[in-house]
C-alpha positions in Angstrom: 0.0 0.0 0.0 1.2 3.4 -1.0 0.6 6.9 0.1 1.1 9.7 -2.1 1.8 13.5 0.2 1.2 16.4 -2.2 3.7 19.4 -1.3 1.5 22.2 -2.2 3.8 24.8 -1.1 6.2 27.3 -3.4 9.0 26.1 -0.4 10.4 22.7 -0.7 11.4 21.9 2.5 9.6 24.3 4.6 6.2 24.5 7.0 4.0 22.5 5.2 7.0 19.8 4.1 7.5 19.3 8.3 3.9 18.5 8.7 3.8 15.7 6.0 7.3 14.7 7.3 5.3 13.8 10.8 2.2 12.0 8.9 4.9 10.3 6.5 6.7 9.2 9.2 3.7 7.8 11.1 2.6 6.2 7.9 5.9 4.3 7.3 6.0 3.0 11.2 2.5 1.4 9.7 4.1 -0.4 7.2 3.0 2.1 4.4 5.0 3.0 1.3 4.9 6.9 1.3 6.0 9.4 -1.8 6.1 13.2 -1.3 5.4 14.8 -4.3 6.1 18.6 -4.4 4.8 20.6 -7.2 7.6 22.5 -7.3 7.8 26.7 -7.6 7.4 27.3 -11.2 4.5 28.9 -12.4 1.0 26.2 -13.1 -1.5 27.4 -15.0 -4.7 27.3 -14.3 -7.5 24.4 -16.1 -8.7 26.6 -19.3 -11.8 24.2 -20.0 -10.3 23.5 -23.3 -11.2 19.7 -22.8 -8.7 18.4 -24.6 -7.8 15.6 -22.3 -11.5 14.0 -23.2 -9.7 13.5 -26.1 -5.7 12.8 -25.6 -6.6 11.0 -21.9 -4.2 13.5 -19.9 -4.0 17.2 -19.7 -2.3 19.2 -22.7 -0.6 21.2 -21.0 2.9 19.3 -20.6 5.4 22.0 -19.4 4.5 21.1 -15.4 4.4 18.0 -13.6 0.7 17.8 -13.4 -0.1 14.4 -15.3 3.3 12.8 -14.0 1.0 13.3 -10.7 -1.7 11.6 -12.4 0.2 8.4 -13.4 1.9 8.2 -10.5 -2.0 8.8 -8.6 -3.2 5.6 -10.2 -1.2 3.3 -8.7 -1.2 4.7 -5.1 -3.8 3.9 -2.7 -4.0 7.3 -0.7 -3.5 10.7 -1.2 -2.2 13.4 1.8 -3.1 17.2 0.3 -1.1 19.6 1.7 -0.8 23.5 1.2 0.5 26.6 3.1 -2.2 29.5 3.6 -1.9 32.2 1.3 -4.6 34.7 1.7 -6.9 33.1 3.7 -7.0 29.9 1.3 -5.2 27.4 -0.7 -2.0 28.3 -2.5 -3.0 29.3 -6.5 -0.6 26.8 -7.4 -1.9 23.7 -5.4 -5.3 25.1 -6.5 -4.4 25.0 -10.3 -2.4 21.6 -10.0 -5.4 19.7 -8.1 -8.1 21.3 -10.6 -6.0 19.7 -13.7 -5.3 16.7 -12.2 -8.9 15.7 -11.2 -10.3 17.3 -14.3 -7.9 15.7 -16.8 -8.2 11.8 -15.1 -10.9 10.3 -17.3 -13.4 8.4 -15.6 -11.4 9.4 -12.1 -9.6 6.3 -12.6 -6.8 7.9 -10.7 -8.6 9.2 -7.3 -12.1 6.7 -7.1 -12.6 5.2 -3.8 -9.5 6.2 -2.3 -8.8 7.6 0.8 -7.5 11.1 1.3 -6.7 13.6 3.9 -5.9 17.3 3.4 -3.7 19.5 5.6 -2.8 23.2 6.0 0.1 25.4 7.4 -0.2 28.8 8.8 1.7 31.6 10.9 -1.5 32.5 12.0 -5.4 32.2 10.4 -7.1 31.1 7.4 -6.1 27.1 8.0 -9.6 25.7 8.5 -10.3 27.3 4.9 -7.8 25.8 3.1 -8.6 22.9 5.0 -12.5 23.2 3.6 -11.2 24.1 -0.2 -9.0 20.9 -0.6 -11.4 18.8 0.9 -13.4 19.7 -2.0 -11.5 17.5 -4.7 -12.4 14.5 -2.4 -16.2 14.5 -1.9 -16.9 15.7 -5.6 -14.9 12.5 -6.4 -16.4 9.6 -4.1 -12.5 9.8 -1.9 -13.3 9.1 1.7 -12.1 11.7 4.0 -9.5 10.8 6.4 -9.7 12.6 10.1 -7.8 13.2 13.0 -8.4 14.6 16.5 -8.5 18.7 15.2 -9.0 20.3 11.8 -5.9 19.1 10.3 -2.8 22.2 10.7 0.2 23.1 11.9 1.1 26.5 13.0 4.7 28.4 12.6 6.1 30.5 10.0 9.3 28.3 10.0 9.5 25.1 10.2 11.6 25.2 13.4 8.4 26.6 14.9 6.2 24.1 13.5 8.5 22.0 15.3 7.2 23.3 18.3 3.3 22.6 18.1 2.9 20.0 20.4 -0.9 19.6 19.1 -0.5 20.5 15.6 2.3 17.6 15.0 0.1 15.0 17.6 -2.8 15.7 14.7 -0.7 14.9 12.0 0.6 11.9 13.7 -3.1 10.7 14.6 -4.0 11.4 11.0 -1.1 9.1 9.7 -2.2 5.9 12.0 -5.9 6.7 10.6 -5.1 6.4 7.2 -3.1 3.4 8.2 -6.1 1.5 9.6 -8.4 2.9 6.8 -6.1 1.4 3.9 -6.3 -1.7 6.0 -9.5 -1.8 6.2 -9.9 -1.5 2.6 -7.5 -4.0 2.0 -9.9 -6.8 4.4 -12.6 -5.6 2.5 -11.4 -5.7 -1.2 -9.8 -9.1 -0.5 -13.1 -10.7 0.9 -14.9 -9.7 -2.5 -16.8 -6.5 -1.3 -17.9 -4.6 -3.9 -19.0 -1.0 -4.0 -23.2 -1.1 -5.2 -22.4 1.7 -8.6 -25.7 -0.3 -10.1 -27.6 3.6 -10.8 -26.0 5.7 -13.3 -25.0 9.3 -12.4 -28.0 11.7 -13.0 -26.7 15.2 -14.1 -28.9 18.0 -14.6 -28.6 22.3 -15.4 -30.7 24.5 -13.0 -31.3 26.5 -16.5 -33.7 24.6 -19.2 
């Protein structure tokens, strides 16, 4: 089993990175295979509705590291979003990486049924918002959400003072075992032939006719 922790944030190794060190950590004592992916600081641009991955399977936009993401999503079984607060909310970056990566995954191959957790990092406010706004991508998705003992953060504006949230890190640890018994648990399930019941087809409708 394999768990895939999203860097959201422009700083590799900063805030955010210590808090999915802690869950990564926690995950590994579990016997889970862990990958942090970091979107790196370059520029992402934003989904243009273009829908050309209908077409190509992927998005066409190539000069990021969105659909290595998306490859690399299809064989893990768990996802750990994490992104710093800028202005109250999710980075833009994380924001234009996660709306590509979900929109471009045909059929949501890549994310169905899959556990995932989201996390935030803050000097100060604006944590339980980024916490709402990347919980998003789960539940339009059928991901379950992963919980923990407190809204998922961490607060410092180094990572030397992330260091020092005694609660903050014990969250990100508690989150780590969940997952851990949640993939599990899957695992029991999957392997004793449970099947999800998918037997109605998705009803979509405009509020305009």
């Amino acid at each position: 089993m394999k768990v895939i922790l999203v860097n959201g944030s422009p700083h590799k190794n900063g805030c955010t990175y210590t808090a999915l060190c802690e869950i990564q950590k926690t995950l590994n004592q579990s016997d889970i295979e862990t990958e942090i992916f970091w979107i790196g600081s370059k520029p992402i641009i934003g989904c243009t509705g273009c829908n050309k991955c209908a077409q190509i399977g992927e998005c066409t936009f190539n000069n990021d590291n969105v659909n290595e993401f998306v490859k690399k999503a299809q064989d893990a079984d768990g996802f750990i979003f994490g992104s710093p607060v800028h202005y109250a909310g999710a980075t833009g970056a994380i924001t234009s990486f996660l709306d590509r990566a979900f929109y471009s995954n045909k059929g949501n191959v890549a994310f169905k049924f899959k556990p995932v957790a989201s996390i935030s990092s803050a000097r100060r406010s604006g944590t339980t918002a980024t916490f709402d706004q990347l919980n998003k991508y789960a539940t339009i998705s059928q991901m379950p959400i992963i919980s923990s003992t407190y809204w998922n953060a961490v607060h410092g504006n180094t990572p030397d003072e992330v260091l020092k949230d005694e609660e903050g890190l014990f969250v990100m640890r508690q989150l780590g075992r969940n997952m851990a018994f949640f993939l599990k648990c899957i695992k029991v399930g999957v392997d004793s032939g449970l099947k999800v019941d998918e037997s109605e087809e998705r009803i979509a409708t405009n509020f305009i006719r």
